[in-house]
C-alpha positions, -999 to +999 in steps of 0.1 A: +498-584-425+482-600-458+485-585-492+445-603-501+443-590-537+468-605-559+467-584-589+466-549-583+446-538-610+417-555-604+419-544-566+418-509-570+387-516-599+368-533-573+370-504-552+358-476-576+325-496-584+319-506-550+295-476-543+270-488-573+280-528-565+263-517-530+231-508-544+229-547-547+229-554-511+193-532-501+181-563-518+168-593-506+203-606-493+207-568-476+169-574-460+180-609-447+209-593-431+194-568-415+166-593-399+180-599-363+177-574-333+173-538-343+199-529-309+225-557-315+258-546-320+276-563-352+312-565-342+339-581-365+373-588-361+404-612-368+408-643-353+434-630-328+429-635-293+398-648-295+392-657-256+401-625-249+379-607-274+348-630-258+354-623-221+357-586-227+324-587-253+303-600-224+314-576-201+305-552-221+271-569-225+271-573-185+278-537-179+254-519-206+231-545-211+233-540-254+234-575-266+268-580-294+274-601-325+309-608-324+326-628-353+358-634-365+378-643-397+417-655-402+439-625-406+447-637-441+411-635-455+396-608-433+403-579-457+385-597-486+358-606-460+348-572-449+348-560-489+325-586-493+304-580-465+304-537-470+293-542-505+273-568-499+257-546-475+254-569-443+255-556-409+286-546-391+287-518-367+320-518-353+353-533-369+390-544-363+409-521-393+444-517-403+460-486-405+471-498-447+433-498-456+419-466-440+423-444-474+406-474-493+376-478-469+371-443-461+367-434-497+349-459-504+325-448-478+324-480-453+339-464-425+322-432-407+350-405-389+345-406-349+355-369-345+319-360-331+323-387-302+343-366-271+343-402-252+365-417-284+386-385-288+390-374-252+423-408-255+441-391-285+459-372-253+472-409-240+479-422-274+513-421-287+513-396-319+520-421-349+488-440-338+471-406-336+483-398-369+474-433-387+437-429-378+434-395-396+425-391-431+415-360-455+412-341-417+392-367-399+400-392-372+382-425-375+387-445-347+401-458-315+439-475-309+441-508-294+477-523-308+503-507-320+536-516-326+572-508-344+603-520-357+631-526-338+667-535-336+677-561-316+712-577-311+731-608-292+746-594-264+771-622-260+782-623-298+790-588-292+811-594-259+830-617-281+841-593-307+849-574-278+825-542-276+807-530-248+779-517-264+754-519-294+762-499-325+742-463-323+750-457-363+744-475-392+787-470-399+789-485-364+771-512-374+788-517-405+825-518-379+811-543-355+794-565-384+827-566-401+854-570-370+829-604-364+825-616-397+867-613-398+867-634-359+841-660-374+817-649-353+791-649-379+794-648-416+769-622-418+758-605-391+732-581-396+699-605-406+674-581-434+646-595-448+640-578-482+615-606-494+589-592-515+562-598-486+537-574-471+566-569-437+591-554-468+577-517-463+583-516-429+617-527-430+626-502-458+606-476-436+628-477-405+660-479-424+645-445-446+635-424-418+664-437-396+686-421-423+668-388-423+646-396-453+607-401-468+593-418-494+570-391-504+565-354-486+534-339-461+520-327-494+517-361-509+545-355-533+573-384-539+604-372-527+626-408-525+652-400-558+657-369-542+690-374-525+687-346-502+650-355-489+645-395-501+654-431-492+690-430-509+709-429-488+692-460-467+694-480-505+735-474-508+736-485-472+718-519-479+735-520-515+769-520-500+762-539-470+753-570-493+774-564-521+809-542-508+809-554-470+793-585-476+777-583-438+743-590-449+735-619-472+726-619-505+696-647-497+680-613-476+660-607-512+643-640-509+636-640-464+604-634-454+602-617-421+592-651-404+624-668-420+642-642-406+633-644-372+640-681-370+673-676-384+679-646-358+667-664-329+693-698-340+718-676-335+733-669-373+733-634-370+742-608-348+718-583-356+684-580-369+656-557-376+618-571-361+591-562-350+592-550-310+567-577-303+591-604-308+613-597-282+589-624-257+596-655-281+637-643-291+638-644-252+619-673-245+643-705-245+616-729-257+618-710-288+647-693-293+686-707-289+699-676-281+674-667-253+684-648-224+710-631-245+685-604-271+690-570-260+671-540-278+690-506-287+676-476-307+671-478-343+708-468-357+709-437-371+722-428-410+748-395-414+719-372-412+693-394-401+684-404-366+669-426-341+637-428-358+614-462-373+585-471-387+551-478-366+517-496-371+488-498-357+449-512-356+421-496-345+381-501-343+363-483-363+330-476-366+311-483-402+287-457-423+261-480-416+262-478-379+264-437-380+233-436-399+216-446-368+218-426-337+211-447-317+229-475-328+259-450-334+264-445-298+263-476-289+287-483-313+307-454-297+306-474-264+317-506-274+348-486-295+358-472-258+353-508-241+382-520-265+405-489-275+399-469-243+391-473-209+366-502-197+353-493-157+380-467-157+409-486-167+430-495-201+418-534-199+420-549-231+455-535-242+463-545-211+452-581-213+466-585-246+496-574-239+503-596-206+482-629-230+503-625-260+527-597-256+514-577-282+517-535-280+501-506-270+497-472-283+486-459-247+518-437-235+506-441-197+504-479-199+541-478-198+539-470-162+515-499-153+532-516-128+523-550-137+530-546-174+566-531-162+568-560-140+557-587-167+579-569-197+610-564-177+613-608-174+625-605-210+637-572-221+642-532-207+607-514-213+624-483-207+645-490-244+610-503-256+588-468-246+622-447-257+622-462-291+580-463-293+580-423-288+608-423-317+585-440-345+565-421-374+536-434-389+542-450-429+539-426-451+534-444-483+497-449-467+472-441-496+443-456-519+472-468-543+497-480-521+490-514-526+500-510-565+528-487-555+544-513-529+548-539-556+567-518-579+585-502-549+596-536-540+609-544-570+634-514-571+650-520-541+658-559-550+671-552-585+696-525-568+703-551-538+711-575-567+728-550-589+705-553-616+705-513-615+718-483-596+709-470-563+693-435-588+676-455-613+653-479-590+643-450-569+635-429-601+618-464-609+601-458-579+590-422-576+577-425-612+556-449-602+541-430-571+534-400-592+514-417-620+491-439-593+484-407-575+475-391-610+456-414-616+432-413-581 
């Protein structure tokens, strides 16, 4: 997760003239692009799991005989990559996307919706609904699943033993008891680890402590609803504000900690509890990297006064580009390789599969919970029963739109002035909603 454009502005600029930038690329460099082998698949992705993504491209290769292009780029730079490349107009077929860029790409007409493809939709059945949901945009689905993932809580079972409870807080007041009754015993001086850093992980932790407290950041319609105290994210601010500044159980510092900061000083056992992403579960269990290993338990996401158990999900998908749809041909077999990954390969879920038992990474296939060697492999470091009960708990983001990016910044900023008390709970979210209503004005 990479914010690649660093001023906002000239982000969303580059995105309204990249319809008449593209012109550009039918010329010669477009024509050098396109001079390979008319049935070659183009096939771009991250550089994550690289081995994996090889031995499953020449399977596919093996089993329909349609020869594929596959490169790669580093996480950080593959968003400016692909721009470069869709405007550019070289050849990619089929593509890794985040679920943050869909409204962007889509509008700007690089990506092509997969409704008309029964073999793609025929998995939305078997895919969890926040997945389902983060693939659809203005009424159209545009691609396949194949990683999804959510925040979590997570907690030291033997810090809490030592305070002398028998189980994990189920509210957010619980956790404000236990957090206290150990910061009072020395257990830890502040127990609950957020990380509030300005950083591309900071919506997702605001998301699961909003809907967790029954709220949104903006309505179905579009509309922002977050300084509405009945329907926003106020009531999950004054939790934070008061659980820095009134029961000093979450540190001050939590404006400056990244997500990675915060799951190194989780997993050397400063804190007691922590919101992170499922995922890193393996490594806070894993005694080569963490010094509390053996002892991270997961629990559902606390829930606020009126809230619930509910977080925050993500996901990737493969998409297929408007250049590839053009082509029928090409389109289909585009179709097939988007089925090898996100669905089934030979009849079975194998790349989800394989990633998760390589790297431990998620899935947003419901009946892969039931895999009996990915129960088998899951349950050496924590309950997949907590992990599928909490996966069919979590809503997509719903900030997700062509100005989000812009948004996020200013949305950031809010919630750190009232963590820091610069201004009240009211005014940063009025900051906030302001700012949500004039970017979607504006387009």
């Amino acid at each position: 997760m990479s914010r690649i454009w660093t001023h906002p502005s000239s982000r969303r600029g580059f995105l309204r003239n990249s319809a008449a930038m593209g012109l550009a690329g039918t010329g010669l460099l477009g024509l050098a692009n396109r001079a390979q082998a008319a049935d070659t698949l183009n096939y771009y992705t991250w550089s994550a799991a690289v081995d994996t993504v090889k031995a499953h491209v020449a399977a596919f290769e093996k089993k329909y005989g349609i020869p594929v292009n596959y490169n790669n780029a580093p996480w950080a730079q593959f968003r400016d990559t692909m721009v470069t490349k869709f405007v550019g107009g070289a050849p990619v077929d089929v593509v890794w996307v985040s679920d943050s860029w869909l409204p962007e790409w889509a509008d700007a007409g690089w990506l092509a919706p997969v409704d008309g493809y029964p073999e793609i939709m025929k998995y939305d059945a078997d895919v969890d609904d926040f997945c389902n949901q983060s693939m659809k945009y203005k009424g159209h689905q545009y691609g396949l699943t194949y990683y999804s993932d959510y925040m979590a809580f997570f907690y030291d079972e033997e810090k809490l033993k030592k305070a002398g409870f028998s189980k994990p807080p189920e509210t957010w007041e619980e956790v404000v008891a236990q957090s206290t009754k150990m910061k009072q015993a020395g257990i830890s001086e502040y127990p609950l680890m957020l990380s509030m850093a300005r950083e591309t992980w900071l919506i997702e932790f605001l998301s699961a402590l909003v809907y967790s407290h029954g709220g949104r950041f903006v309505d179905d319609a579009g509309n922002a609803v977050m300084a509405d105290p009945a329907k926003g994210a106020q009531a999950a601010m004054q939790w934070v504000v008061d659980a820095v500044n009134k029961h000093k159980i979450v540190s001050p510092a939590c404006v400056e900690t990244g997500e990675l900061n915060g799951l190194k000083a989780f997993s050397s056992g400063n804190h007691a509890f922590a919101l992170i992403g499922r995922y890193r579960i393996r490594s806070l269990n894993d005694p080569a990297q963490s010094k509390i290993a053996g002892h991270v338990r997961q629990a559902l996401m606390p829930a606020g006064p009126h809230g619930s158990h509910a977080t925050v999900g993500w996901m990737r998908f493969h998409g297929m580009t408007a250049q590839a749809a053009k082509d029928r041909t090409r389109a289909a077999n585009a179709a097939k390789l988007i089925e090898w990954f996100g669905g089934k390969a030979d009849g079975k879920y194998q790349f989800q599969k394989m990633l998760f038992l390589d790297i431990g990474s998620g899935f947003g296939v419901k009946s892969l919970f039931q895999d009996p060697e990915i129960r088998a492999a899951y349950q050496k470091y924590s309950d997949i029963g907590m992990a599928e009960k909490q996966q069919s708990l979590a809503h997509k983001k719903d900030v997700v739109a062509p100005w989000f990016g812009e948004w996020d910044e200013v949305n950031g900023t809010a919630w750190q002035s009232a963590i820091l008390g610069k201004s009240t709970v009211a005014d940063a979210l009025k900051t906030s909603a302001q700012s949500w209503t004039k970017l979607r004005k504006q387009g």
